[in-house]
C-alpha positions in Angstrom: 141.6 86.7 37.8 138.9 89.6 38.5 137.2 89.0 34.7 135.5 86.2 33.2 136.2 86.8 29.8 139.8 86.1 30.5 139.2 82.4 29.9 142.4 81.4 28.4 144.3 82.8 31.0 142.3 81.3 33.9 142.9 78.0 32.2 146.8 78.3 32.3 146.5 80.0 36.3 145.2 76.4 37.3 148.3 74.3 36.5 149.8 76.3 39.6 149.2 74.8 43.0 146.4 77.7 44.6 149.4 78.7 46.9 151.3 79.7 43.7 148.5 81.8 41.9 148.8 85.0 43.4 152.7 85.0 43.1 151.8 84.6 39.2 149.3 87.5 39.2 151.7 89.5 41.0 154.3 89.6 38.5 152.8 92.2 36.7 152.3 94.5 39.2 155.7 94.1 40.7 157.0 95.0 37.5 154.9 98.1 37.1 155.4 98.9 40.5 159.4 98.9 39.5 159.3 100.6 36.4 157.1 103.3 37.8 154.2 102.4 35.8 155.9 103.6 32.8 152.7 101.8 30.2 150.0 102.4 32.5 147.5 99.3 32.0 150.5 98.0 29.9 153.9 96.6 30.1 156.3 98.1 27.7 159.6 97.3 26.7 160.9 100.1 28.6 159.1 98.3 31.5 161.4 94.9 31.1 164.7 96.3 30.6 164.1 99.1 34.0 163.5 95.1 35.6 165.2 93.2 33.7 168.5 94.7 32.8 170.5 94.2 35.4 171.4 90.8 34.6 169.5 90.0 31.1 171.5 91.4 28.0 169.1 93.6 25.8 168.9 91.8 23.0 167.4 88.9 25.2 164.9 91.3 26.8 164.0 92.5 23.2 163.1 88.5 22.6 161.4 88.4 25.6 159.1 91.0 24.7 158.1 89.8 21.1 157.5 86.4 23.0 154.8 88.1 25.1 153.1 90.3 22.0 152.9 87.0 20.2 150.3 85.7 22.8 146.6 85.8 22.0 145.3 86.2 25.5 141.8 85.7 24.9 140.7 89.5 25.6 140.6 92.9 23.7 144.1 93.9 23.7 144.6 97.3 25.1 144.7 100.2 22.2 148.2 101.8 21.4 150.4 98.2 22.1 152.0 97.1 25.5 151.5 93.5 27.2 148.4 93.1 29.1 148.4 90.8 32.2 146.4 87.9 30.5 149.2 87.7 28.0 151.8 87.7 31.0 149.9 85.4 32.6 150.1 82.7 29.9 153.9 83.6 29.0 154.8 82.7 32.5 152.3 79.3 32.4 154.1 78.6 29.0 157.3 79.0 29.9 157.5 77.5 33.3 154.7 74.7 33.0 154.2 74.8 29.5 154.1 71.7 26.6 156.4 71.4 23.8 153.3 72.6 21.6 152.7 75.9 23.6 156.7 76.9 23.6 156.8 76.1 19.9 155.3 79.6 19.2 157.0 81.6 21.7 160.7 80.3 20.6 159.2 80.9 17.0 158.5 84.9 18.1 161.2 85.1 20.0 163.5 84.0 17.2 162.1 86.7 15.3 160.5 84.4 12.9 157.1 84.9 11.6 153.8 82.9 12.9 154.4 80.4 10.5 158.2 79.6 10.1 162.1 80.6 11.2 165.3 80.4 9.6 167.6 77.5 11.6 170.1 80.5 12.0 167.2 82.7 13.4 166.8 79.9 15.9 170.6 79.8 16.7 171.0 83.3 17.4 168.1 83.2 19.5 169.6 80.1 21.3 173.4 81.6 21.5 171.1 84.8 23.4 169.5 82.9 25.6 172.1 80.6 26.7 174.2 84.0 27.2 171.2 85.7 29.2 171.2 82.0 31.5 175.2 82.5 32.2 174.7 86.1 33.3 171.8 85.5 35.6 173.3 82.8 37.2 176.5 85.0 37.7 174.2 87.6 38.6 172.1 86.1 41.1 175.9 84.3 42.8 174.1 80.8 41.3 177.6 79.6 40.2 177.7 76.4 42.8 181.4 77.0 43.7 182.5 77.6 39.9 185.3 80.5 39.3 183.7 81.9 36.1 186.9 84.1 36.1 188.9 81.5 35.8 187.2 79.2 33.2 186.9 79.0 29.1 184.9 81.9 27.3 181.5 81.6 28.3 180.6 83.2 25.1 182.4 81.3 22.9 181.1 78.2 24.9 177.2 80.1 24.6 178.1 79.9 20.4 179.2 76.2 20.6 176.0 74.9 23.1 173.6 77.4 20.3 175.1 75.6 17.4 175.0 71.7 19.0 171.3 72.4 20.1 170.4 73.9 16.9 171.6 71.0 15.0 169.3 68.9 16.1 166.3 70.3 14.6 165.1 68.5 11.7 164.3 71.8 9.1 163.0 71.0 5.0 165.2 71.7 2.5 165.3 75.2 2.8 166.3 74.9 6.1 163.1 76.3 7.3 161.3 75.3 10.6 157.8 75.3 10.7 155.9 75.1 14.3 155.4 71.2 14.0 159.0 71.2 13.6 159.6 73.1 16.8 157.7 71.4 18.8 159.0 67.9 17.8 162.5 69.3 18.8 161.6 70.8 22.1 160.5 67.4 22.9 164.0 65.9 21.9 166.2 69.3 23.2 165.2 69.2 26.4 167.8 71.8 27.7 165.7 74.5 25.6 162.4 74.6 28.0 165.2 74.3 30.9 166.9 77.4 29.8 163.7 79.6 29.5 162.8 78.3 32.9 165.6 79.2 34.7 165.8 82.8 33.0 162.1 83.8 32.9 162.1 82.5 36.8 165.0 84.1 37.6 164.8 87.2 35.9 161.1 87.9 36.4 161.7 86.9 40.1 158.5 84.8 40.3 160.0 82.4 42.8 157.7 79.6 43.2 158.1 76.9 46.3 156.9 73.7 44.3 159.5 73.6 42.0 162.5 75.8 42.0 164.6 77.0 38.8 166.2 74.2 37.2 169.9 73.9 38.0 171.9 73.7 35.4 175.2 73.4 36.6 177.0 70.6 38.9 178.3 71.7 42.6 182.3 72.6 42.3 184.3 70.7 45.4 187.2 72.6 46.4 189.7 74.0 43.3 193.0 75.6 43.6 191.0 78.1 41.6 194.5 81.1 42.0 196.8 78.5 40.0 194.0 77.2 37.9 192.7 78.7 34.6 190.1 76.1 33.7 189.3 74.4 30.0 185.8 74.3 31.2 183.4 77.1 30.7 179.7 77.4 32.2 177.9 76.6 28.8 180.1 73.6 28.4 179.1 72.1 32.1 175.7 73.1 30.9 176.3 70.7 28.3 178.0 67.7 30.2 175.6 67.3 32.6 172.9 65.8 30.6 174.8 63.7 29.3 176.0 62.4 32.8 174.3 58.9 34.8 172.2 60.7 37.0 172.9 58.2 39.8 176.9 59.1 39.9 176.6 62.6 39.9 178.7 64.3 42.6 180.5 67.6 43.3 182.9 68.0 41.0 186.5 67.6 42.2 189.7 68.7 40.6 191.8 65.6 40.3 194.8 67.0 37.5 195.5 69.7 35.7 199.0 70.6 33.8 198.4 73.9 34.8 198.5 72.7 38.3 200.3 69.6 38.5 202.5 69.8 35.6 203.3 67.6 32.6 203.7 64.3 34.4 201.9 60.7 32.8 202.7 59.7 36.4 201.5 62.2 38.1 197.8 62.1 36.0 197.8 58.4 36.8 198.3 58.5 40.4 195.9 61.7 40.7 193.2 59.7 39.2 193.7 56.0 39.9 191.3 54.2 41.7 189.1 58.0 42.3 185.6 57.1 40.6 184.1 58.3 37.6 185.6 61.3 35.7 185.7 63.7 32.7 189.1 63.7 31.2 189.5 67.4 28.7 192.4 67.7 26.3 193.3 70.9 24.3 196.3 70.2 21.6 198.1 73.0 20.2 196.0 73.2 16.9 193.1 74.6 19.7 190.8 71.4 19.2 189.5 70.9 22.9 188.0 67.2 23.3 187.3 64.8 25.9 185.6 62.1 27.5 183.7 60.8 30.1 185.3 57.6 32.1 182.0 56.0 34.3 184.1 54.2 36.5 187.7 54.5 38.4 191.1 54.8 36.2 193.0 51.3 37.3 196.5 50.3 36.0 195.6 46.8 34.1 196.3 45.3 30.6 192.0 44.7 29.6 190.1 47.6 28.6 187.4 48.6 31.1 184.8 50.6 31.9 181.6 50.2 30.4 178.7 51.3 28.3 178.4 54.3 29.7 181.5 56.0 28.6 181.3 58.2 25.7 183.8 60.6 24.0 182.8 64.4 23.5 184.2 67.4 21.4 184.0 70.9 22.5 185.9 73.3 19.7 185.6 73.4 17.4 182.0 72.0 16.9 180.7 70.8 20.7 179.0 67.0 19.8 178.7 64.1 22.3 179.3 60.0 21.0 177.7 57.3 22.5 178.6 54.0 22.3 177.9 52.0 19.3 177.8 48.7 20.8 180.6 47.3 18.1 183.2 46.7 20.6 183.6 47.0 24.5 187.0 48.7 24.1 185.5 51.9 26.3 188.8 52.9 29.0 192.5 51.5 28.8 195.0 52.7 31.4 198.3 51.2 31.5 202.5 51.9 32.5 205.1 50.7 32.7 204.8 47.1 30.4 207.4 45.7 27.7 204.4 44.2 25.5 201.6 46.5 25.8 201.1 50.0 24.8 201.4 52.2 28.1 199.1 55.4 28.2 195.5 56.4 28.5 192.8 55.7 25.8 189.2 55.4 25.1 187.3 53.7 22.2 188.7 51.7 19.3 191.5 49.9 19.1 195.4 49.3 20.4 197.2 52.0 17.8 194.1 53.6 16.6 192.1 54.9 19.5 189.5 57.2 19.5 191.5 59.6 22.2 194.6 58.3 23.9 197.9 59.9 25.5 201.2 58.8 25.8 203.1 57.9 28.7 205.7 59.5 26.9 203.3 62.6 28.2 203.3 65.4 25.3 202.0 63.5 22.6 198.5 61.4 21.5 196.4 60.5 18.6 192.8 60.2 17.5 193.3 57.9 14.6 189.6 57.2 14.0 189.0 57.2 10.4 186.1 57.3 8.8 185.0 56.9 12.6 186.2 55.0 16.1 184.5 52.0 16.2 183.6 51.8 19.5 181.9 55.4 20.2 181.3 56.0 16.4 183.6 59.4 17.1 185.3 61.5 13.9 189.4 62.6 14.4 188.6 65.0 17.5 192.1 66.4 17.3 193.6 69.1 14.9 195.8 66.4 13.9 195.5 62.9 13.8 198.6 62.7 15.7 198.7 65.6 17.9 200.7 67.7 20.7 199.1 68.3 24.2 199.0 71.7 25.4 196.4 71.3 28.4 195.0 67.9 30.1 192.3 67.8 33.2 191.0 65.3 34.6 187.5 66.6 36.7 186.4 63.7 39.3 182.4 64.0 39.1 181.6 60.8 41.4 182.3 58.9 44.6 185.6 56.9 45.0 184.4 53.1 45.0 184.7 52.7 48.9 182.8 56.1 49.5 180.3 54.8 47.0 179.7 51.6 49.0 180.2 52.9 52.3 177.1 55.1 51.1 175.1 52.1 50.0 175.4 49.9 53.0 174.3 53.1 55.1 171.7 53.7 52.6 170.4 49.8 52.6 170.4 49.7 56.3 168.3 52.8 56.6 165.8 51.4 54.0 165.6 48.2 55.7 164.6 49.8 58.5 163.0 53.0 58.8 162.8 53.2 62.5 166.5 53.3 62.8 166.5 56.0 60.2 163.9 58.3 62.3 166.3 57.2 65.3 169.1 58.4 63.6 168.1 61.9 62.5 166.5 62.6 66.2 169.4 61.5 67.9 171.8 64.1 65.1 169.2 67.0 66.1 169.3 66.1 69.3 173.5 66.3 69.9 173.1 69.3 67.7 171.3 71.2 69.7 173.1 70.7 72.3 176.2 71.9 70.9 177.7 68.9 70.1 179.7 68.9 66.4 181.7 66.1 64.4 185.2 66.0 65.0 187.3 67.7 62.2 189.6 65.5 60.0 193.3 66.0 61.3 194.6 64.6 57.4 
């Protein structure tokens, strides 16, 4: 870095590939650069929101900044206050290759908590900022993956929610009082938090490095009748879902029912999502509970539960918690119509009559009838009421159908049996390409 007593900061420069090290030390004089030197030596506040404000909200920036005063870089610090590069230097290391143990501090500053501890509502307002700073730079910087952001849920009601769910799962004393040890041990749980700062301080600072992008946070959006559709989803809540998802089905999202665009019809939802892979079901009743869950494999007509342990059951308002399976029962998916002697509707978890979600055929009407808790995903009532009245359902496909999912496989185990085909293969696609040739468009 041009000064050997900048130890500390050298040390953090190294985790980045020698490609990547001048894009770090650069970030401080792009930002002088664009905010006309305003600190001199120094990067002031002034200095982040000239940069920064386009797509950050102020209050986020203001975080940002105590985050970066809090660092000891090593050096003198320069008389009269600002950020000096060393200390930008090891915010950017921190937050973008940084351990649970290094960020503890910085989400401690930037929660305006004192070097030693932080209120858990210091840390959620912090949280429901930066989740909010996240949505606006990914609507900012047109990051949305096909999503309509326009047409969803409140993003910052949704921002609220996610703050509230992630800040539940620290693990404060008594006084509800997070020391740094506590901090750290929940970064290491949370891992959304470090994902978060990632995208936003790489976004928003614009350091753009090649070996490993911004996170992305949200999944790709297949094709939506987006003028006739006003979403229950909302970007914090995808943010959310996500996780939560098998990595190995995740797909582009396809709308596969809505009321709002299919109408009230139990026939209509089963033949819309029969047999189409896994999806995420959403319900909002009339009290304004919204609630869900998350079906791993294809809807089928049949008088077994199925599915398996990968379902679970979510609420989203008006708390936003996730439930797992408990392993007491295997009573994950039921789907059925049109039977004399068994219940015909849609449910998940528990049991025939008291299931932790199901809907009618008799569309209109369902229950949650899972007191103290279902016994199969260890889920509380999700609805307003136990027995409740539908105002919204949609159904989100977020997998391949079964035969697209096998089709894939067979090409997949082909290919790794033998790589020379595979090479073969991709020469011969370049090769037609270039020469103008193109697939023929599906006529259905």
């Amino acid at each position: 870095m041009g000064n050997a007593d900048s130890v500390v900061a050298q040390k953090r420069l190294d985790r980045f590939p020698p490609d990547e090290r001048p894009v770090i030390e650069k970030v401080f004089d792009k930002l002088q650069d664009a905010g006309k030197a305003l600190g001199g030596k120094v990067l002031l506040i002034d200095t982040l929101k000239v940069t920064m404000g386009k797509m950050v909200p102020e209050s986020m920036i203001l975080r940002v900044f105590e985050g970066l005063c809090c660092i000891d870089p090593g050096v003198p610090l320069p008389p009269g206050g600002g950020v000096c590069r060393e200390q930008l230097v090891i915010f950017l290391a921190d937050t973008l290759r940084g351990t649970a143990e290094e960020r503890a501090p910085l989400v401690m500053a930037m929660s305006y908590g004192t070097k030693m501890m932080a209120t858990t509502d210091q840390i959620k307002a912090f949280l429901e900022d930066l989740i909010s700073a996240v949505v606006q730079t990914l609507t900012y910087k047109g990051h949305l993956r096909g999503w309509s952001i326009d047409r969803m849920g409140d993003a910052a009601q949704g921002a609220s929610l996610l703050a509230e769910q992630l800040s539940s799962e620290l693990k404060p004393s008594d006084e509800n009082v997070c020391d740094v040890a506590c901090l750290e041990q929940w970064l290491l749980r949370v891992s959304g938090v470090a994902a978060f700062l990632e995208l936003l301080i790489g976004e928003a600072l614009e350091v753009g490095l090649t070996s490993r992008p911004a996170p992305t946070l949200l999944p790709l959006c297949g094709d939506a009748p987006w003028t006739s559709l006003h979403s229950l989803l909302d970007l914090p809540l995808l943010m959310f879902l996500i996780p939560q998802l098998p990595a190995g089905d995740r797909a582009p999202w396809t709308l596969l029912f809505s009321t709002s665009v299919h109408g009230e019809s139990f026939t209509r939802l089963v033949g819309n999502c029969k047999g189409r892979g896994p999806s995420v079901l959403l319900v909002k009743d009339t009290k304004g509970h919204i609630f869900g869950g998350f079906a791993s494999q294809s809807w089928e007509i049949k008088p077994q539960f199925q599915g398996d342990s990968r379902c679970f059951l979510f609420s989203v308002y008006p708390s936003m918690r996730v439930f797992t399976c408990t392993g007491y029962n295997q009573h994950y998916m039921y789907l059925n119509q049109g039977q004399q002697t068994m219940p015909n509707g849609l449910g998940m978890g528990g049991q025939h009559g008291y299931f932790g979600l199901w809907l009618d055929c008799d569309f209109g009407r369902g229950h949650s009838r899972a007191r103290p808790r279902c016994t199969t995903y260890g889920s509380p009532q999700l609805s307003g009421d136990e027995d409740f009245t539908l105002d919204t359902v949609e159904v989100w496909g977020t997998g391949l159908p079964p035969e697209e999912q096998e089709q894939g496989e067979n090409k997949k185990s082909v290919l790794d049996v033998d790589p020379e085909a595979q090479a073969l293969l991709e020469m011969t696609g370049k090769r037609l390409h270039s020469q103008g040739f193109r697939e023929p468009e599906d006529d259905g």
